[in-house]
C-alpha positions in Angstrom: 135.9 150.6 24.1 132.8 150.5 26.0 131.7 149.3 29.2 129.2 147.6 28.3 131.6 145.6 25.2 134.2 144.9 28.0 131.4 143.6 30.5 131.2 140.6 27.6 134.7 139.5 27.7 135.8 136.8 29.8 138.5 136.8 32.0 141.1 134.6 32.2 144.1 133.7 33.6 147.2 132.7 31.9 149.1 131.7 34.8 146.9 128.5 35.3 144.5 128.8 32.1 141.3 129.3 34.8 138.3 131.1 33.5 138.0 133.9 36.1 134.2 135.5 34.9 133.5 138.4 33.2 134.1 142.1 34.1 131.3 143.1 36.4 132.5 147.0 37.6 135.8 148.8 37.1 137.5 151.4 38.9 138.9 154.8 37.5 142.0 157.5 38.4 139.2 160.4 38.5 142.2 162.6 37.2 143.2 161.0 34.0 139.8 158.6 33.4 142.3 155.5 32.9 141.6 152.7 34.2 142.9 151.4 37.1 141.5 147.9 37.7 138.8 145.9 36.9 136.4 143.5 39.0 135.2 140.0 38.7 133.0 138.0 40.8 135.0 135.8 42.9 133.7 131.9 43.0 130.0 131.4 43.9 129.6 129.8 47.3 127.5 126.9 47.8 126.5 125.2 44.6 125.6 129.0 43.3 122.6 129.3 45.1 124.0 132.0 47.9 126.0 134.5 44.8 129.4 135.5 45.3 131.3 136.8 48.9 134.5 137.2 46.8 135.3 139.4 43.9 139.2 139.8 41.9 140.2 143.2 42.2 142.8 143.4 39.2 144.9 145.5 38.4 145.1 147.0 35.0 148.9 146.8 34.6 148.2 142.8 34.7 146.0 142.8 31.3 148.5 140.9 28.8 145.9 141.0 26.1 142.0 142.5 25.6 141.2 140.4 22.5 137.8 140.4 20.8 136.1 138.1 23.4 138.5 137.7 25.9 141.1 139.4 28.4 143.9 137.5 29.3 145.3 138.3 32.6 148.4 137.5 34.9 148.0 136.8 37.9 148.0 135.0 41.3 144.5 135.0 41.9 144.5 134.0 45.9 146.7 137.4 46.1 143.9 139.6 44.5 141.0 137.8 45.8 139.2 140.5 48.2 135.9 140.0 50.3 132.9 141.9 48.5 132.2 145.5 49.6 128.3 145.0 50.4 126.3 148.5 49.7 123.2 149.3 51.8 
């Protein structure tokens, strides 16, 4: 599969049925060039206007299922909610 087919998936979460987003980056073992988790924006602040501060960093042993639109996770999303890494 390709990045760009797992970027349109949306991810949810079958602990509470929430839609998380969709895959924005993932992160690879450099060594084997597995995956080792994927990100999604975290909620948008203010109505949406101001982006995200938040991303899911999740890990790929917590994929149940990459279906043909979706990926159905398991998770506790408070515990994998990080603050975004900003880039300058």
């Amino acid at each position: 599969m390709r990045f760009c087919e797992l970027r349109q998936k949306e991810v949810i979460n079958c602990c509470d049925c929430e839609r998380l987003g969709y895959v924005c980056d993932v992160i690879f073992d450099p060594c084997t060039g597995c995956i080792e988790k994927i990100i999604v924006p975290g909620p948008c602040r203010i109505w949406g206007f101001l982006g995200h501060d938040q991303e899911y960093v999740i890990p790929f042993r917590c994929i149940c299922k990459i279906g043909p639109d979706v990926i159905l996770v398991d998770i506790n999303a408070k515990e994998l909610l990080f603050p975004c890494k900003l880039e300058l």
